[in-house]
C-alpha positions in Angstrom: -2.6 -14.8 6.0 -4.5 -12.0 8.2 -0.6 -10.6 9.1 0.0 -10.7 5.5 -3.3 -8.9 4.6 -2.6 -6.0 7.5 0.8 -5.8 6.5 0.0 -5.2 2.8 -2.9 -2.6 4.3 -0.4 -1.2 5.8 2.3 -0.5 2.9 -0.8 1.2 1.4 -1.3 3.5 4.0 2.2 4.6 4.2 1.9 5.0 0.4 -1.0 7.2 0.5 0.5 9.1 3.2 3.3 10.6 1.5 1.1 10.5 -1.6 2.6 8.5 -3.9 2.5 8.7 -7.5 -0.2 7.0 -9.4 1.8 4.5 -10.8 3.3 3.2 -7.9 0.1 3.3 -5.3 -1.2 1.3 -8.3 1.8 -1.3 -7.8 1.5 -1.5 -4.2 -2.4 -1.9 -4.9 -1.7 -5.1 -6.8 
């Protein structure tokens, strides 16, 4: 669960990184 949870926290940070749009950060959020 915890390497789900980092991988997850990860896929959010790459998100934010190349600044996704609302919608999708939102979908990767979920």
């Amino acid at each position: 669960v915890c390497h789900c949870y980092r991988e997850s926290e990860s896929v959010i940070r790459i998100i934010s990184a190349r600044k996704a749009t609302a919608n999708e950060a939102k979908f990767y959020r979920r």
